[in-house]
C-alpha positions in Angstrom: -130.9 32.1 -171.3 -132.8 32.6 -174.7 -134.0 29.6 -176.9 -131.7 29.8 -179.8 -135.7 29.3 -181.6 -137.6 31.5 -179.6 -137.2 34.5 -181.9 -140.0 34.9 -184.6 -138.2 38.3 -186.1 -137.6 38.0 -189.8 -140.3 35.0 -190.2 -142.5 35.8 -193.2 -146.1 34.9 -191.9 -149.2 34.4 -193.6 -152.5 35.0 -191.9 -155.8 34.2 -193.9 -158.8 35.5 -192.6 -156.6 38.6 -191.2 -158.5 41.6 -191.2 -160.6 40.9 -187.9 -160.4 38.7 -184.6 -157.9 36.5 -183.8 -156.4 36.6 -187.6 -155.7 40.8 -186.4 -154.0 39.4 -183.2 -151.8 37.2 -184.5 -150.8 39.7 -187.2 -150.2 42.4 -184.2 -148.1 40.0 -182.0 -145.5 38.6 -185.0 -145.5 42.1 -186.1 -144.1 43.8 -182.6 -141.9 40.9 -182.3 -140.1 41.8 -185.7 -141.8 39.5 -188.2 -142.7 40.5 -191.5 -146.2 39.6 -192.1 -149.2 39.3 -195.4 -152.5 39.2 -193.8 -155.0 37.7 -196.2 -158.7 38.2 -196.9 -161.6 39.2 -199.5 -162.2 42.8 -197.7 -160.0 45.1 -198.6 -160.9 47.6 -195.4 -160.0 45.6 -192.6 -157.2 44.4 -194.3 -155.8 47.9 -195.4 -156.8 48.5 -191.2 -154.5 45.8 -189.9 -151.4 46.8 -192.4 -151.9 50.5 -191.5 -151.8 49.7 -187.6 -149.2 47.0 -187.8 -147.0 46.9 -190.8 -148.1 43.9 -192.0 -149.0 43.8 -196.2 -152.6 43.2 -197.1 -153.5 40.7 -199.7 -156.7 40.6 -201.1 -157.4 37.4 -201.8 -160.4 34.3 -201.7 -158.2 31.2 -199.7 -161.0 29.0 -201.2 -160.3 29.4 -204.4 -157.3 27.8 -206.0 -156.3 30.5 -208.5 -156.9 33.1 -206.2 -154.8 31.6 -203.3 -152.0 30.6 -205.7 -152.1 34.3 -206.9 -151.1 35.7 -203.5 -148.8 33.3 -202.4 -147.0 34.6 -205.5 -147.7 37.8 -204.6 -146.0 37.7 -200.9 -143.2 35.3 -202.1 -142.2 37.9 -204.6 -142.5 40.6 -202.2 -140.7 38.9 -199.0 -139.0 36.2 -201.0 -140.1 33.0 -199.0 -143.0 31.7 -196.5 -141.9 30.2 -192.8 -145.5 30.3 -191.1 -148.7 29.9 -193.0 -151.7 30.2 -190.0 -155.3 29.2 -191.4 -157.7 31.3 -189.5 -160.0 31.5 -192.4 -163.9 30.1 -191.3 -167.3 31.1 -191.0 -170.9 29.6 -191.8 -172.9 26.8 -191.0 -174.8 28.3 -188.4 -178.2 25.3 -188.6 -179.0 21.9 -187.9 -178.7 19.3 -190.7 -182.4 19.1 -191.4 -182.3 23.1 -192.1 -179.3 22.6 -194.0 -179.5 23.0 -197.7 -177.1 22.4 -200.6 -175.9 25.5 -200.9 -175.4 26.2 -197.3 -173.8 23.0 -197.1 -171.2 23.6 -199.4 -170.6 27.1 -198.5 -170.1 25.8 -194.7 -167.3 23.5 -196.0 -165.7 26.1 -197.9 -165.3 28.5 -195.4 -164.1 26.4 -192.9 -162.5 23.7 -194.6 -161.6 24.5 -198.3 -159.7 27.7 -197.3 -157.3 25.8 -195.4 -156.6 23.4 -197.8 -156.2 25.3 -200.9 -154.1 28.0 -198.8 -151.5 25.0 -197.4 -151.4 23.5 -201.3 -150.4 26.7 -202.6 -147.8 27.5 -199.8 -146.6 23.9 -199.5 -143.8 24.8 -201.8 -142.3 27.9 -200.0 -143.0 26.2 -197.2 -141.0 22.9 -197.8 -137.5 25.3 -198.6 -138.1 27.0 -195.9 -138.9 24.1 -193.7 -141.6 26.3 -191.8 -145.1 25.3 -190.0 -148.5 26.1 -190.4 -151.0 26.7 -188.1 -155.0 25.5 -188.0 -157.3 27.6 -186.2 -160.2 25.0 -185.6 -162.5 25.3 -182.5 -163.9 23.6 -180.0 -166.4 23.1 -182.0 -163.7 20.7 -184.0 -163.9 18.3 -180.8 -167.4 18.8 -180.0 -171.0 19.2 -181.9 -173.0 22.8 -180.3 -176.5 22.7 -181.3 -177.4 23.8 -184.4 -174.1 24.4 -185.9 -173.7 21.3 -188.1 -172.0 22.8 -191.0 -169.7 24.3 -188.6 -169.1 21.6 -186.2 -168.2 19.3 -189.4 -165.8 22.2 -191.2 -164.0 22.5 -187.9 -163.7 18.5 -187.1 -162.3 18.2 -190.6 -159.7 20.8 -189.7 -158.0 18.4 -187.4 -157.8 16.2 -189.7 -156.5 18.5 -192.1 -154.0 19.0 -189.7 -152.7 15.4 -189.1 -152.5 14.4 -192.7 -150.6 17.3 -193.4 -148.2 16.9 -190.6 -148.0 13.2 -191.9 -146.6 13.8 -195.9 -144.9 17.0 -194.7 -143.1 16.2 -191.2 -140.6 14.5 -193.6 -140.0 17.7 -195.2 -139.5 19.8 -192.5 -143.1 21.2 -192.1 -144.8 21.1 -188.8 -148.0 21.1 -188.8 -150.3 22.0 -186.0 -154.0 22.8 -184.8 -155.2 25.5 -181.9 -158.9 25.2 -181.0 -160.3 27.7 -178.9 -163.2 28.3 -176.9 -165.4 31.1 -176.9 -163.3 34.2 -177.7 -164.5 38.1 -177.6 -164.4 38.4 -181.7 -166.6 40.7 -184.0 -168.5 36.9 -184.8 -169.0 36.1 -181.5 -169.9 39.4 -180.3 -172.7 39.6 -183.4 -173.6 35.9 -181.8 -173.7 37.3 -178.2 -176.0 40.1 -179.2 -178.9 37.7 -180.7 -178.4 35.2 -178.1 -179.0 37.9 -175.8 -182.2 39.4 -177.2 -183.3 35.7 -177.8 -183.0 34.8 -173.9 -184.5 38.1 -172.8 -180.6 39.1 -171.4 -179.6 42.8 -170.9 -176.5 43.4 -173.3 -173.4 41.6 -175.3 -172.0 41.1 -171.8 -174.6 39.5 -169.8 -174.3 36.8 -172.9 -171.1 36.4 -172.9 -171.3 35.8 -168.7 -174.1 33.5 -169.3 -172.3 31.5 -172.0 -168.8 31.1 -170.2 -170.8 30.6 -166.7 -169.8 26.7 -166.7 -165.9 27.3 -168.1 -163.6 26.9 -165.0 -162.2 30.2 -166.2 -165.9 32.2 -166.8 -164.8 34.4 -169.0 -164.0 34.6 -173.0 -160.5 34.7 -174.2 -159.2 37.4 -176.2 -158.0 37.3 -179.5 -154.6 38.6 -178.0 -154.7 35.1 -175.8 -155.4 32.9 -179.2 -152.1 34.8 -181.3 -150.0 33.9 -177.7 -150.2 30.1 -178.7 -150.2 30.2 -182.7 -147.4 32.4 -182.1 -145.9 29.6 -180.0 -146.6 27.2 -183.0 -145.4 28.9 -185.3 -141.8 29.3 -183.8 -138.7 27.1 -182.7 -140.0 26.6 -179.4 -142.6 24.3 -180.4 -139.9 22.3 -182.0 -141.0 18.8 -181.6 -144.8 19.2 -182.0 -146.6 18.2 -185.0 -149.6 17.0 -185.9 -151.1 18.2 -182.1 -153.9 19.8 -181.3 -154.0 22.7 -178.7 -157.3 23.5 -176.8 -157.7 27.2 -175.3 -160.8 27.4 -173.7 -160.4 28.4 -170.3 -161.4 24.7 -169.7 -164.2 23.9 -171.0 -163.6 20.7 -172.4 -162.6 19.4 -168.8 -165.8 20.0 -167.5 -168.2 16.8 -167.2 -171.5 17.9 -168.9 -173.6 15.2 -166.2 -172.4 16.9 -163.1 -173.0 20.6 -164.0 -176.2 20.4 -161.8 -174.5 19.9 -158.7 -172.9 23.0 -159.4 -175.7 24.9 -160.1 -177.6 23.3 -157.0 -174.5 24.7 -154.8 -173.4 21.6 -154.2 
């Protein structure tokens, strides 16, 4: 028996930061399951790239920026006529401890990762209210835990969850579920740029050796793949995740269950 809520065909989703990674994915898997999709970004190329291979409409647009994020939930209201998913995949920046930090880096940190989703889920809220739909915030694990040297980032993606439960908060009463994924490493066009200067830092031989070295310690050892990220925000962004709001979904092949003090026992083979 099908869940009379498992269908996502005819949804009108919204993916910001859509052009590349995991904001492609989930554009590819609503698309082949009959959704109707606007992927959002400020590059028109790997926008027009995503539309062109899945269907989906491509918006050019700046989530951060309140005019321009008002502008193309407009734009993909008048073209579809209503919103039911909005996913927040929009981040970047903030790539330095807080000493190294400046102003300007600061703030741009915050508005990649933070301000995007906020504006975008203002601007929808509307659309989304009628339609009584969800939205979706792609944090990280970095939004549970601080890597070195990321503060910016680590802060942007911790304020994500809380992004998240506000929202689900004022909004749960209107219909709107609201709902946060946080993965892990996955095998992205960032993280493969990240792979390739980690890897001629340590002295390792290629993208994948990094990516082995990085993962060695997740029960899983390996990446995800975007395709693995859109499986769950897919998920959350349908009737089957019915009763869930304001959670927060961790897809890291583990690596949050692993107790940082006893990782030397492992490595001693013991």
């Amino acid at each position: 028996m099908v869940y009379a809520g498992a269908s996502v065909a005819g949804k009108v989703v919204v993916v910001t930061g859509g052009g590349t990674g995991i904001g492609a994915a989930v554009a590819e898997r609503y698309t082949a399951e009959g959704a109707k999709v606007a992927v959002v970004g400020r590059r028109r190329g790997p926008l027009d790239e995503v539309a062109a291979r899945t269907g989906a409409i491509a918006v050019v647009a700046d989530a951060a920026d309140s005019a321009s994020a008002q502008g193309a939930v407009d734009q993909i209201v008048a073209h579809f006529g209503r919103i039911d998913v909005l996913v927040n995949n929009a981040g970047g920046h903030g790539f330095a401890p807080v000493g190294e930090t400046d102003d300007a880096g600061w703030a741009a940190s915050l508005q990649a990762n933070l301000t995007t989703a906020f504006v975008m889920s203002r601007a929808a809220l509307p659309a989304l209210i009628e339609a009584k739909g969800q939205i979706v915030v792609i944090s990280s694990l970095a939004g549970l835990f601080a890597g070195p040297s990321v503060a910016g980032y680590t802060v942007g993606k911790h304020a994500l969850i809380g992004l998240t439960k506000t929202l689900a908060r004022d909004y749960g009463t209107h219909g709107v579920r609201v709902n946060a994924v946080c993965p892990g490493w996955v095998q992205t066009p960032m993280a493969d740029a990240e792979m390739d200067e980690f890897a001629a830092h340590a002295g390792l031989d290629g993208r994948d050796l990094a990516y082995q070295t990085v993962t060695r310690d997740v029960p899983l050892q390996r990446p995800a793949q975007p395709s693995e990220i859109a499986s769950v925000v897919r998920f959350l962004g349908s009737g089957e995740s019915s009763y869930m709001n304001g959670s927060v979904l961790v897809v890291d092949g583990g690596a949050h269950i692993v107790d940082l003090p006893t990782i030397a026992f492992d490595h001693a083979g013991m």
